[in-house]
C-alpha positions in Angstrom: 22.1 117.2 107.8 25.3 115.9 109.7 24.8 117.3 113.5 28.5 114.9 114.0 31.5 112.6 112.5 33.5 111.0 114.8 36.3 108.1 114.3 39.0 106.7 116.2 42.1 104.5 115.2 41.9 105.5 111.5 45.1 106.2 109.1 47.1 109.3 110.5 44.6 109.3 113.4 45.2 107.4 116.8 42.5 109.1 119.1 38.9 110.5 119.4 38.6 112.5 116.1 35.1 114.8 116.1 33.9 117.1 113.6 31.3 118.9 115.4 28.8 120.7 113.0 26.8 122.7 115.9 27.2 126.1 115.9 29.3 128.0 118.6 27.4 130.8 120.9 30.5 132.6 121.3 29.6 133.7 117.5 26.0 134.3 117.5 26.4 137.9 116.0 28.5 136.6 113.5 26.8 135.9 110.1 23.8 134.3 111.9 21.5 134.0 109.2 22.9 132.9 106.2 25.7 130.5 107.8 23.7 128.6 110.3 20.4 126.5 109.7 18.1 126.3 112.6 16.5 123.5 113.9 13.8 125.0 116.2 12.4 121.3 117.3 15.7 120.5 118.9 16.9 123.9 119.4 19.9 123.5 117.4 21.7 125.5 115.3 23.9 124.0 112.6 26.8 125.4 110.4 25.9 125.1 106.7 29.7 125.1 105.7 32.8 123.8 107.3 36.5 124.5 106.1 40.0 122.4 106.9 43.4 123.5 106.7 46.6 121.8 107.4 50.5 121.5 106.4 51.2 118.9 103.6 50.4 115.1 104.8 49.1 116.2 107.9 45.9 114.1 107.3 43.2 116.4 105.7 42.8 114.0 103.0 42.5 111.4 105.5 40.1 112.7 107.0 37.9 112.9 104.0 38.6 109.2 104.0 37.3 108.6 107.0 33.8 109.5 106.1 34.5 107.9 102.7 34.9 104.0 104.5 32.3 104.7 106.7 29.5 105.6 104.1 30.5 103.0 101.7 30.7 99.9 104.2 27.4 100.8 105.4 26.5 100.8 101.7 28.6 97.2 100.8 28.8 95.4 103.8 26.2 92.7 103.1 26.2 92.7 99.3 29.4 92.7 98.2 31.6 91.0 101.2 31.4 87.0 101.9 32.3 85.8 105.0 35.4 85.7 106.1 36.7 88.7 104.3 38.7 91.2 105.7 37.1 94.5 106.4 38.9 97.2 104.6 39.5 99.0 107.9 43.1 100.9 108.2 44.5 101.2 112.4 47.0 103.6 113.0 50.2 102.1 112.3 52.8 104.3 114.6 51.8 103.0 117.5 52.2 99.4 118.3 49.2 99.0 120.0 47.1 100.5 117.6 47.2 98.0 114.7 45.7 95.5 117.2 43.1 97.5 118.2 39.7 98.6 116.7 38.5 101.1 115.0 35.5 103.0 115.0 32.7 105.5 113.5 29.8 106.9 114.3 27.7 109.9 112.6 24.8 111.8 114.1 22.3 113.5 111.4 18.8 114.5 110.9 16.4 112.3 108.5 13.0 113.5 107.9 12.9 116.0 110.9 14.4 113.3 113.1 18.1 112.9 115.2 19.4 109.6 114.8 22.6 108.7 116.3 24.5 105.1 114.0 27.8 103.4 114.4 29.9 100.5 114.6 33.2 99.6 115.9 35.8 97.0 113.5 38.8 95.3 113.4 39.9 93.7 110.3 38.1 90.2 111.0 34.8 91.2 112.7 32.2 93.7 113.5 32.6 94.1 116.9 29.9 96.7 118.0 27.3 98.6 116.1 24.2 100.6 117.0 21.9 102.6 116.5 19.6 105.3 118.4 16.5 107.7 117.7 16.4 110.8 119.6 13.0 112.6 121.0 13.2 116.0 121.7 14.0 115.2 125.6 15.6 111.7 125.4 17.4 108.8 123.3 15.5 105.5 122.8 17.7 102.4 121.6 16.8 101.1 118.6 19.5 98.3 118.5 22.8 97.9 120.1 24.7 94.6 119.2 27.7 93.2 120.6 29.6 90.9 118.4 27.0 88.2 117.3 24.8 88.9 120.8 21.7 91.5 119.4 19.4 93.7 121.0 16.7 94.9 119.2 14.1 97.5 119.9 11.4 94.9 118.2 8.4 97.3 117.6 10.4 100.1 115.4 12.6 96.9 113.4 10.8 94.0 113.4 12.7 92.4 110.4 15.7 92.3 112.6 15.3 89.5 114.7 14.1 87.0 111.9 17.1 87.8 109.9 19.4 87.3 113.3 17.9 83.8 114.1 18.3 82.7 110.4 22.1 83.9 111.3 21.8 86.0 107.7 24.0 89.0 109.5 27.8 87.5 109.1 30.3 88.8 111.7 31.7 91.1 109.3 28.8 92.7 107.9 26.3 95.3 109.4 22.8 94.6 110.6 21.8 97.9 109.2 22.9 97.0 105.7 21.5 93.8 105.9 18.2 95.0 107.2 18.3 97.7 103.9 18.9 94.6 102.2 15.4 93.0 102.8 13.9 96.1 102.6 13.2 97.1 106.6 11.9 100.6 105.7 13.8 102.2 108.3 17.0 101.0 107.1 16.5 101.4 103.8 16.1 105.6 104.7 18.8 105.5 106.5 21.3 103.8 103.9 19.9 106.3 101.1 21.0 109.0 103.4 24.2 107.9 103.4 24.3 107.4 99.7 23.5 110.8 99.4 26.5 112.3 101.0 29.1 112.9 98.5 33.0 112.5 99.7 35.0 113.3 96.4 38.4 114.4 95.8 39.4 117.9 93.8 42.5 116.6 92.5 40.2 113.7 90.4 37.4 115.0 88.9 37.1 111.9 86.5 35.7 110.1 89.2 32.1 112.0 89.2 32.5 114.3 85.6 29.6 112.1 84.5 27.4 113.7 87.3 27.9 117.2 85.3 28.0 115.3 81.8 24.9 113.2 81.7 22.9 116.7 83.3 24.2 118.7 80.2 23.0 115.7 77.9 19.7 114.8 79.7 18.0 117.8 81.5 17.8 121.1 79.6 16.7 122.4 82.3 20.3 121.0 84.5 22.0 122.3 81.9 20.7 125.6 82.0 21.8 125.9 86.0 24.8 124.2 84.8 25.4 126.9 81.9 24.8 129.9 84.5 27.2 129.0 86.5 30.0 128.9 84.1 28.6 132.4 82.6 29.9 134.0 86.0 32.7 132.3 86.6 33.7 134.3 83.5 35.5 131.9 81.7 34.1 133.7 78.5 32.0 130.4 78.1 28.3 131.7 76.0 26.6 127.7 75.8 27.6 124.4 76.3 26.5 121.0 74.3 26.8 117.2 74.8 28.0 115.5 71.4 28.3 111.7 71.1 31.2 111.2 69.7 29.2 108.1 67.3 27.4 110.9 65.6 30.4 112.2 63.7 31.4 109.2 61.9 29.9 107.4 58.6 26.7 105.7 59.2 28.6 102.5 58.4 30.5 103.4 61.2 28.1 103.9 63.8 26.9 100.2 64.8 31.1 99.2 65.0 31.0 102.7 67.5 27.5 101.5 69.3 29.3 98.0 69.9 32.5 99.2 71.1 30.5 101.9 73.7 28.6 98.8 75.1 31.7 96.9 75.5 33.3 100.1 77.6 30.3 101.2 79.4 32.1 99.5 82.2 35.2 101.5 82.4 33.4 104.9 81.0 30.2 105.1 80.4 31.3 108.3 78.6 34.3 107.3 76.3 32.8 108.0 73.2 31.4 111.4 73.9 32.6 114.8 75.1 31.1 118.3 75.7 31.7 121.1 74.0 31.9 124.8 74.7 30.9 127.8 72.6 33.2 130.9 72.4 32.8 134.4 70.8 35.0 135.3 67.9 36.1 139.0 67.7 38.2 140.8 64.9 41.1 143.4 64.8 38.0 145.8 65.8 37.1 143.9 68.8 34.1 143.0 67.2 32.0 140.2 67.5 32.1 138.4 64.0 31.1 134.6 65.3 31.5 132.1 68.0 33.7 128.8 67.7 33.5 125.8 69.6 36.5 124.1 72.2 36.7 120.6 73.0 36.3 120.3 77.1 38.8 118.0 77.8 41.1 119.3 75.8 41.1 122.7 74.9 39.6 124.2 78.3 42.0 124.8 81.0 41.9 122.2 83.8 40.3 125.2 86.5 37.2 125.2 83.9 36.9 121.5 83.3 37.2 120.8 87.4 34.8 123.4 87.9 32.5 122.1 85.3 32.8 118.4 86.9 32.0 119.5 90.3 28.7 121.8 89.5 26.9 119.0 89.0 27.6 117.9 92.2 27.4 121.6 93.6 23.4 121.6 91.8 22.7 118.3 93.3 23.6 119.1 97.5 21.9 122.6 96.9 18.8 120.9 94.9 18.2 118.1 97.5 19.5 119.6 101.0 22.7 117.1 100.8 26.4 117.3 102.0 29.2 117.3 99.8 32.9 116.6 101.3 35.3 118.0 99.0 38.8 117.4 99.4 41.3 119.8 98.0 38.5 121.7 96.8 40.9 125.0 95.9 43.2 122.8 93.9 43.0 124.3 90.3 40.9 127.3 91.2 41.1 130.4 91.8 40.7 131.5 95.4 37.6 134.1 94.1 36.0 131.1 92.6 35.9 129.2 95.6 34.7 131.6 97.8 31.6 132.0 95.5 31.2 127.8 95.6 31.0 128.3 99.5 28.9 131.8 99.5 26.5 129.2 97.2 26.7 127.1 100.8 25.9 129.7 103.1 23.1 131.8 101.3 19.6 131.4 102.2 18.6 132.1 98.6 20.6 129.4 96.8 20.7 127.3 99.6 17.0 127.3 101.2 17.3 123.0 101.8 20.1 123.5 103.9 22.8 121.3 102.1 26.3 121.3 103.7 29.9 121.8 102.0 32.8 120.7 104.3 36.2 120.9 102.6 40.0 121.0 102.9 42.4 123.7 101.5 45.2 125.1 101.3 43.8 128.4 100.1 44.8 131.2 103.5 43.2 133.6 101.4 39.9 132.2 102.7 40.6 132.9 106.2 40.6 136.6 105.4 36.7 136.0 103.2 34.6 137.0 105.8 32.6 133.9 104.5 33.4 131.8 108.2 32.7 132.4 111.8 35.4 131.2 114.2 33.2 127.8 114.4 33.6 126.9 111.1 37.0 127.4 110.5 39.3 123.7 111.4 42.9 122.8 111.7 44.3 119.0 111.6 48.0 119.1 112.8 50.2 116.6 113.4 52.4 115.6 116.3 55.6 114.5 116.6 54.8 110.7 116.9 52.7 111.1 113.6 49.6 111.3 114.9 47.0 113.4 112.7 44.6 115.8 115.2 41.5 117.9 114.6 40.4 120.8 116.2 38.5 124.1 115.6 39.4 128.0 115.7 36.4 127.9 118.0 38.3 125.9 120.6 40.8 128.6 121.3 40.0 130.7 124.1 38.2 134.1 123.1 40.5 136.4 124.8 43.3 134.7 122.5 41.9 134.7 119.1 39.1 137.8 118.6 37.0 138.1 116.2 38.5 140.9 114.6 41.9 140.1 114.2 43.5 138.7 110.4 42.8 134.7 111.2 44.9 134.6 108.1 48.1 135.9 108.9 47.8 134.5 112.4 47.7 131.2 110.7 50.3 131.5 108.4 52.5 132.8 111.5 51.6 129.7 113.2 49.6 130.9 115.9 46.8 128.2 115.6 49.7 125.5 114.3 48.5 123.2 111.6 51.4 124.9 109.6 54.8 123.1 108.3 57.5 123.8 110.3 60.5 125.3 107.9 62.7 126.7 110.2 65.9 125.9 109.1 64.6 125.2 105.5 66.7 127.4 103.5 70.4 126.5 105.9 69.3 122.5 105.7 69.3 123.4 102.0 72.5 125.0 102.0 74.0 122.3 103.3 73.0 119.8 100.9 74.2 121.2 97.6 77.6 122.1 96.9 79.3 125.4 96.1 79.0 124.5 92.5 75.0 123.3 92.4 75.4 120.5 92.6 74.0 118.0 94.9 76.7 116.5 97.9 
């Protein structure tokens, strides 16, 4: 579970970003049980879901970024840079100072019952901080802290570390804790997986995990079957659902030419050469059921039931294994009532007892009005006039200016919490530009 993200001097954002995942007092009578997990050894209380609006290229996407580099330069960093490489780390660019300055990440989560705080600090050349802390239930213990090339290291909890130091195998641009994973320090190794297991994926290009949902309808009846469900009440008139190698249709003579040619794709996709199919009922004149026929996914469902399709199979795996998913764009393609019953999946104690987490961006106002978030969960990124990208929450707002009863989503929409576009003169800019007959000046 993520307890908190933080960044600075990342893309659209100059400062101290922080997405704070601990649940505000000011709503404790506000869906208190199925929103919030509770963390009784800590005393903490944690929001299960997390939503992100924002004008057009404000930086929602961004921020979904963010999290993106971070988890997969933890993951990369010591196997697939050499030294000398640049780190892929983007600085704020509309500042001048900014592009010469650092950036930096940190994340605080729970593993196996335990707080652990990790980060590190970059410029495009170097590591130039990174560390990482266990928390007790009454204090923090170092664990290591390193400062450029100079380490300490808590020796007794990582003892690989300072062998692997004095044999100089951690490069200046790569991370101790990926190197540590790397020869197999247990410790690290849990902590890497953990990353690996949050999910940061984009609604607007499902072909980057359709596999997830594709191999589970081919591999795992029982996936399948979960899989299946949820299309059933998504009521795209969907009855069952089949894998079919694309191989298996053509002349046995055929078939080693196809086997060869999937080998020599599996790079690109491992899924070129099959497709899932979809099964239909077929009525007559009478509205009777006389048979069922069967539509090609990609091609003959509409893109809301192929993007939904794509993403249960990373909806099954958070619920199934108490992981988070970052979604961004989630509503794109969907209908709002659909996505409010991908979030209620989130915050239910029933389909959710592992306590995975769903944070997302939209632009769907709709959900403001769902009664699905407390004020705590609800987050705005705006941007300022000197194109800096900033994150806040409804929570933030003092109580006697935004009550829990008013419409958060007209409010919004009349710009009361900002992260709206401003269209003022819009329609007279407009106008101006075309001519009386059309056409543009």
């Amino acid at each position: 579970m993520i307890i908190q993200f933080s960044f600075n001097n990342y893309k659209t954002f100059k400062d101290r970003t922080v997405l704070n995942l601990i649940a505000s007092n000011y709503d404790k009578d506000t869906n208190e049980e199925e929103n919030i997990i509770h963390i009784d050894k800590y005393n903490l209380r944690l929001l299960k879901s997390s939503v992100i609006f924002g004008a057009n290229a404000s930086g929602k996407s961004k921020f979904i970024d963010a999290i993106t580099f971070f988890k997969s330069y933890i993951q990369s960093s010591s196997k697939e840079t050499q030294k000398g490489e640049p780190i892929a780390v983007i600085p704020f660019k509309l500042n001048e100072a900014s592009p010469d300055r650092s950036s930096d990440f940190e994340m605080i989560f729970i593993l196996n019952g335990i707080i652990y705080r990790y980060g590190f600090e970059a410029t495009r050349s170097k590591i130039i901080a990174e560390w990482l802390y266990v928390r007790s239930k009454s204090k923090e213990e170092e664990l290591f802290y390193r400062t450029l090339q100079k380490f300490e290291v808590n020796e007794k909890k990582l003892d690989k570390a300072l062998p692997l130091i004095k044999s100089e195998l951690v490069r200046d641009n790569a991370l101790l804790i990926s190197v540590l994973a790397q020869f197999n320090d247990a410790l690290a190794s849990s902590i890497i997986l953990y990353f690996e297991s949050i999910n940061c994926v984009s609604g607007l290009r499902e072909m980057e995990y359709k596999n997830n949902s594709i191999l589970k309808v081919r591999d795992n009846p029982e996936k399948k079957g979960q899989i299946l469900e949820l299309l059933k009440i998504a009521d795209f008139g969907i009855e069952d659902i089949r894998f079919e190698d694309i191989a298996s249709i053509f002349p046995e003579k055929d078939k080693v030419k196809i086997q060869e040619l999937q080998k020599l794709m599996s790079d690109v996709d491992s899924h070129a050469f099959s497709s899932v199919r979809t099964t239909h009922k077929v009525f007559n004149d009478k509205n009777e059921i006389t048979g069922s026929i069967e539509f090609l996914m990609n091609a003959e469902e509409s893109e809301g039931t192929q993007k939904y399709f794509y993403l249960t199979g990373l909806i099954l795996d958070a619920l199934e294994n108490g992981t988070i998913l970052f979604v961004d764009e989630l509503d794109s393609k969907l209908h709002p009532n659909l996505v409010c019953k991908i979030v209620s999946l989130f915050n239910s104690n029933i389909t959710n007892p592992k306590n995975a987490q769903l944070i997302f961006n939209t632009h769907d106002t709709n959900l403001l009005s769902s009664g699905l978030f407390r004020r705590d969960q609800i987050w705005f990124i705006d941007k300022d006039r000197y194109g800096a990208s900033k994150l806040y929450s409804l929570a933030d707002f003092k109580t006697s200016s935004v009550r829990k009863n008013e419409s958060f989503e007209d409010n919004y929409i009349r710009g009361k919490y900002g992260a709206t576009p401003f269209l003022g003169e819009f329609e007279e800019i407009t106008r101006k530009i075309l001519a009386e007959d059309g056409k543009a000046k």
